[in-house]
BALOBA-1460 file (C-alpha; in Angstrom, 3 decimals):
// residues 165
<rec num="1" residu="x" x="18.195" y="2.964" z="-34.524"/>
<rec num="2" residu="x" x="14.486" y="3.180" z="-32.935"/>
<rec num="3" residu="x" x="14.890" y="4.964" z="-29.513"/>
<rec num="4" residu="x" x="13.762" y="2.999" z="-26.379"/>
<rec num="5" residu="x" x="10.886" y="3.102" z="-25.086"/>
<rec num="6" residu="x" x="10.297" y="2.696" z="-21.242"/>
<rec num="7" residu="x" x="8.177" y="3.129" z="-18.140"/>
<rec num="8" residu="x" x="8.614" y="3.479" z="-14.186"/>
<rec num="9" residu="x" x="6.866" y="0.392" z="-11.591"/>
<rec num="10" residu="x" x="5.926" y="2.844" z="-8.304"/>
<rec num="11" residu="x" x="4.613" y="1.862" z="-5.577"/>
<rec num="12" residu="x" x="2.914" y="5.312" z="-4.252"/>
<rec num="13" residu="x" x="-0.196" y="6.251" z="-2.075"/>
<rec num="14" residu="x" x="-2.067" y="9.469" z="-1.937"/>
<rec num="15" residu="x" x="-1.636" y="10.592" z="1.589"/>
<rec num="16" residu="x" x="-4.852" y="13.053" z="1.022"/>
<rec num="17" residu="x" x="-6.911" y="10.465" z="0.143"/>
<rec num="18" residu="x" x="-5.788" y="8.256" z="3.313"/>
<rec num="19" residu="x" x="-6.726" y="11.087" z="5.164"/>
<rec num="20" residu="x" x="-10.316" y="11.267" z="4.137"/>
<rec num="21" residu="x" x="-10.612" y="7.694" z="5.052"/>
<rec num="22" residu="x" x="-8.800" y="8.477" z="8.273"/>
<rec num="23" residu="x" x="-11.675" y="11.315" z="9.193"/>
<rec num="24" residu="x" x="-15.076" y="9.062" z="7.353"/>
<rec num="25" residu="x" x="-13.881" y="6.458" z="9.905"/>
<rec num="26" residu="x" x="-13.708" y="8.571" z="12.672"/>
<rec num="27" residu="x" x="-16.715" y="9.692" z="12.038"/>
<rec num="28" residu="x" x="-17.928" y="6.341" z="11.543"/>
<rec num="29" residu="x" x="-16.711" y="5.101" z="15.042"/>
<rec num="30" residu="x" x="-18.598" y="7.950" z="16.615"/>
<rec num="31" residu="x" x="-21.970" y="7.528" z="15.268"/>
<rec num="32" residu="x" x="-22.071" y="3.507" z="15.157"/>
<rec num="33" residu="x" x="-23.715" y="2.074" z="18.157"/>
<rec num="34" residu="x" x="-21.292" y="-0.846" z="18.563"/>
<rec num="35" residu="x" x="-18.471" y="1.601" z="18.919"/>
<rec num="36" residu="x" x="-19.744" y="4.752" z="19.634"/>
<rec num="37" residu="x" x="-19.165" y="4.362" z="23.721"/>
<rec num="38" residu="x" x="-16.385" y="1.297" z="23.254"/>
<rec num="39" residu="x" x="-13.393" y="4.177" z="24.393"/>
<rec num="40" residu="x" x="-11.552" y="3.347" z="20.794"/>
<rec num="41" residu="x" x="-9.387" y="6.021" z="19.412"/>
<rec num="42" residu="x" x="-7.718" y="5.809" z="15.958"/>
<rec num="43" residu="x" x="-4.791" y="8.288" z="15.089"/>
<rec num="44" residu="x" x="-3.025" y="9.059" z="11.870"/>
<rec num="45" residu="x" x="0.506" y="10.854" z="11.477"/>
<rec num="46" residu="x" x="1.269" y="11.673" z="8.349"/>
<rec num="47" residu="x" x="5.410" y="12.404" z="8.336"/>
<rec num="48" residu="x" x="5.485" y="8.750" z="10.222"/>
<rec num="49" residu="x" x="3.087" y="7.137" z="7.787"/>
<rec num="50" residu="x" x="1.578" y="5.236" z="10.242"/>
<rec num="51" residu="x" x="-1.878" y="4.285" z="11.660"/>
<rec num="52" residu="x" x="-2.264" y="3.537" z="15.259"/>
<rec num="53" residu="x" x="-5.737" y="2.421" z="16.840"/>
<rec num="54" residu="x" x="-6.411" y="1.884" z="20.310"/>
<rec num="55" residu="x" x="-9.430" y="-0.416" z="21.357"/>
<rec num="56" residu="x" x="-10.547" y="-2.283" z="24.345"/>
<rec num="57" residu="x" x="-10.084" y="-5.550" z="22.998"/>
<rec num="58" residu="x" x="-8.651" y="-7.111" z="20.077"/>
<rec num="59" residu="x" x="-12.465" y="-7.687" z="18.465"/>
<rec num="60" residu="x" x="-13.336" y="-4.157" z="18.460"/>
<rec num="61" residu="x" x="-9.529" y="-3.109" z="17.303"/>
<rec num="62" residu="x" x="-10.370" y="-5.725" z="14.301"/>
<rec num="63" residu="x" x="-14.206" y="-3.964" z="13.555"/>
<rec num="64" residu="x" x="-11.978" y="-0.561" z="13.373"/>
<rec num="65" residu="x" x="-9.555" y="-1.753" z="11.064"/>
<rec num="66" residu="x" x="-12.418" y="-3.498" z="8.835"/>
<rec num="67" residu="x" x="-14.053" y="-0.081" z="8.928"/>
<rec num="68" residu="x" x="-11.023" y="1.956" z="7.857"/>
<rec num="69" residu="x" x="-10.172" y="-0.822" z="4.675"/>
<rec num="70" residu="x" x="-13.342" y="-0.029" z="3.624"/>
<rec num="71" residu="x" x="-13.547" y="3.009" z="3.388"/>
<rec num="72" residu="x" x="-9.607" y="3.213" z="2.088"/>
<rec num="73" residu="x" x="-11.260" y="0.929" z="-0.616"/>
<rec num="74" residu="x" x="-14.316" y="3.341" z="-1.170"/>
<rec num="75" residu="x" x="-11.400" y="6.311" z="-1.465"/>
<rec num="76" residu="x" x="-9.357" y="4.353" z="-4.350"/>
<rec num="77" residu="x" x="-6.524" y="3.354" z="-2.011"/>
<rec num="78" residu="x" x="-5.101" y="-0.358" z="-2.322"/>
<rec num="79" residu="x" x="-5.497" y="-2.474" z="1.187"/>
<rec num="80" residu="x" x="-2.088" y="-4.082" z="0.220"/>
<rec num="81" residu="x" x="-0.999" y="-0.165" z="1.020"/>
<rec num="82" residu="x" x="-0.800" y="-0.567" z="4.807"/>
<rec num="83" residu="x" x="0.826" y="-3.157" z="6.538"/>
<rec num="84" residu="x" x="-0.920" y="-4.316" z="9.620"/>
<rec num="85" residu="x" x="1.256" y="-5.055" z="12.801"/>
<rec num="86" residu="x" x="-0.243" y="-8.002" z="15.870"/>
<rec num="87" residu="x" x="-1.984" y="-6.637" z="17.888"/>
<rec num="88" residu="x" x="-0.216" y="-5.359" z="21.164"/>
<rec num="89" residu="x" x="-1.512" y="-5.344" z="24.621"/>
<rec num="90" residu="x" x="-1.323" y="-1.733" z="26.533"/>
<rec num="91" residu="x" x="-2.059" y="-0.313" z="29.337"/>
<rec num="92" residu="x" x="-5.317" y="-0.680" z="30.792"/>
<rec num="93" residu="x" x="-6.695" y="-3.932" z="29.074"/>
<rec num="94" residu="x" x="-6.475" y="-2.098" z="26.243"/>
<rec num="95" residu="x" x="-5.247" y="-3.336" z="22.582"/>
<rec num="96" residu="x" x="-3.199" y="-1.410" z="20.163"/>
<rec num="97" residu="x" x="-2.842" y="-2.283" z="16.463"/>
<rec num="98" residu="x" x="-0.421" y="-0.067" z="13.973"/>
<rec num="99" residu="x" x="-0.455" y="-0.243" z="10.493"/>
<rec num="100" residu="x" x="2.476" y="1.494" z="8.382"/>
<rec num="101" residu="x" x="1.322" y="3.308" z="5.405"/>
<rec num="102" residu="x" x="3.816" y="1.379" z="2.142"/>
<rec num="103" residu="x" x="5.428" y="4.241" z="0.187"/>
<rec num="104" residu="x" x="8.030" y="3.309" z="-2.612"/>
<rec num="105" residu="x" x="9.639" y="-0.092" z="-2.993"/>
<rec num="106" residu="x" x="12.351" y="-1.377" z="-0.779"/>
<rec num="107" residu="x" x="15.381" y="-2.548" z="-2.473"/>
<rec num="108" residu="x" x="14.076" y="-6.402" z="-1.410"/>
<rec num="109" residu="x" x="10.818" y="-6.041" z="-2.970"/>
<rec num="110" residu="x" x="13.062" y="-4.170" z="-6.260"/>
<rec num="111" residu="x" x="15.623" y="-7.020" z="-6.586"/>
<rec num="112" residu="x" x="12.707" y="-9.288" z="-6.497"/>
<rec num="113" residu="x" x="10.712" y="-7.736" z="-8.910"/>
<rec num="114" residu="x" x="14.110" y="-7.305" z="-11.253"/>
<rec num="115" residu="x" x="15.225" y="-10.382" z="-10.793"/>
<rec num="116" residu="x" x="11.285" y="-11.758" z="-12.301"/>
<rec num="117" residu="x" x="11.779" y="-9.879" z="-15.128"/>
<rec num="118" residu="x" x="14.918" y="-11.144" z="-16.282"/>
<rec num="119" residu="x" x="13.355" y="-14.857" z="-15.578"/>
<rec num="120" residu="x" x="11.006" y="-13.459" z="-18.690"/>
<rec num="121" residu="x" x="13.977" y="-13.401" z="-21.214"/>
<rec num="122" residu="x" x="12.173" y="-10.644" z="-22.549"/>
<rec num="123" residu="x" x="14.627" y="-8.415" z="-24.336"/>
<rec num="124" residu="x" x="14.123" y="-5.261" z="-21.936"/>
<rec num="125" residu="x" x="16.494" y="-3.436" z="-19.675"/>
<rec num="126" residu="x" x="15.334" y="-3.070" z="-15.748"/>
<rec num="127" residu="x" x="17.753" y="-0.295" z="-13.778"/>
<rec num="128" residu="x" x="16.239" y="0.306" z="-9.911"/>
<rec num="129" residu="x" x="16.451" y="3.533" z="-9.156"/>
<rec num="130" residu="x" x="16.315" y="4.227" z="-5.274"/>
<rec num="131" residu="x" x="12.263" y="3.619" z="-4.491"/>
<rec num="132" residu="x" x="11.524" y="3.029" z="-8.485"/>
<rec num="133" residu="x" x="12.408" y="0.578" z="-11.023"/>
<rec num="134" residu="x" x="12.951" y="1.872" z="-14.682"/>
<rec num="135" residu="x" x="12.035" y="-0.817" z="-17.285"/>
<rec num="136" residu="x" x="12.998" y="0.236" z="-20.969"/>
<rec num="137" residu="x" x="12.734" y="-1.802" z="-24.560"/>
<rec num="138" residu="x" x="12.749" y="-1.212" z="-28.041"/>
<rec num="139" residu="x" x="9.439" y="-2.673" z="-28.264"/>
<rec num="140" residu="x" x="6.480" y="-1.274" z="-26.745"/>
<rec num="141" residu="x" x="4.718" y="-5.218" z="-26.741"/>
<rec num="142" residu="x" x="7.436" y="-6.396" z="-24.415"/>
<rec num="143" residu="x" x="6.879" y="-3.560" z="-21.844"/>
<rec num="144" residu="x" x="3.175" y="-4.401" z="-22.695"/>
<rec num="145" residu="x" x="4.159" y="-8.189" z="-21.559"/>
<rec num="146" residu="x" x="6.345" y="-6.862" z="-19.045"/>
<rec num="147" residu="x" x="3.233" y="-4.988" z="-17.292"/>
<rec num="148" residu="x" x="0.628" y="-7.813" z="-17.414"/>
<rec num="149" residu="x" x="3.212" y="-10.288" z="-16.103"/>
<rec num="150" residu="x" x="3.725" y="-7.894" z="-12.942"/>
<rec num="151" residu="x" x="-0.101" y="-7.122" z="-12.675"/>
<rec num="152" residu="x" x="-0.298" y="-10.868" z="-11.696"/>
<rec num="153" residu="x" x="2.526" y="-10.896" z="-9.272"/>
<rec num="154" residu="x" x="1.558" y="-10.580" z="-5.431"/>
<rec num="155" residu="x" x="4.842" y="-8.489" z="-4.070"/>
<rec num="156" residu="x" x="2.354" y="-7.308" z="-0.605"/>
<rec num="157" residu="x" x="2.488" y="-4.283" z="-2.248"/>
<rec num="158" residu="x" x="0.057" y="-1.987" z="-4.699"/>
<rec num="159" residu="x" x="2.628" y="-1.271" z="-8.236"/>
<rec num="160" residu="x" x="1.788" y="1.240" z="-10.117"/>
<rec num="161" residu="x" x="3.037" y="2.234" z="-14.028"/>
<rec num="162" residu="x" x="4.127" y="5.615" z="-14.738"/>
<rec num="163" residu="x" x="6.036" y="7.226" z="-17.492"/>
<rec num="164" residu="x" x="5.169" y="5.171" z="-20.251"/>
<rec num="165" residu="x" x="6.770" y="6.267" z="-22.999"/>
């Protein structure tokens, strides 16, 4: 009997590299002219995996967050990667927009994904395990299948393949 041959669907960002995007826009928002004086602030905490940024109105808050998806682009880091919350009115006639920082797959987004595979009738075997899914076969062209069919799929989410073996 041929042994199986598999390969894990992740959904993982490199907090290192959100970083550097973190500090080029800061960077950014202090040397543009449009923004330099404007009193924005943008803050990053990495064991929250969140981005906050604090403007004084909702059209600067929305140049700031352009800025920092383009440089998370320029760094390699999917845009689907951070989920962006409404904007929120603070204190001061100020606006505050935070954006969580997507890190594994939630078991909604995994029974989803799961349950598209096995609308496939591919003859594969999907297990979710915690924030991963597991998809194994005894032929490497259905996993091959299985990967271009999820590469199309929109799940609001970057997927990544791993452990192809």
């Amino acid at each position: 009997m041929a042994k199986d041959s598999s390969f894990d669907v992740v959904s993982q960002v490199d907090m290192q590299e959100v970083d550097n995007a973190y500090q080029q826009t800061v960077r950014e928002i202090s040397q543009r002219y449009d923004l330099k004086d404007s009193g924005s602030e943008v803050a990053l905490s990495k064991p929250e995996r969140t981005i906050a940024i604090s403007a004084p109105a909702d059209f600067v808050a929305r140049q700031i967050t352009d800025v920092l998806n383009s440089k998370l682009i320029k760094r390699g880091v999917d845009i689907k990667a951070v989920r962006w919350d409404a904007p929120v009115a603070a204190s001061g006639g100020t606006v505050r927009v935070l954006g969580r920082i997507i890190d594994g797959i939630d078991q909604d987004t995994a029974k989803k994904i799961n349950k598209d595979i096995k609308a496939l009738k591919l003859k594969c075997k999907v297990v979710i395990e915690s924030d991963k899914l597991r998809v194994s076969s005894a032929s490497k062209d259905t996993l091959q299948e299985v990967i271009a069919f999820l590469r199309d799929q929109d799940y609001g989410q970057p997927l990544q393949f791993t452990n192809y073996r």
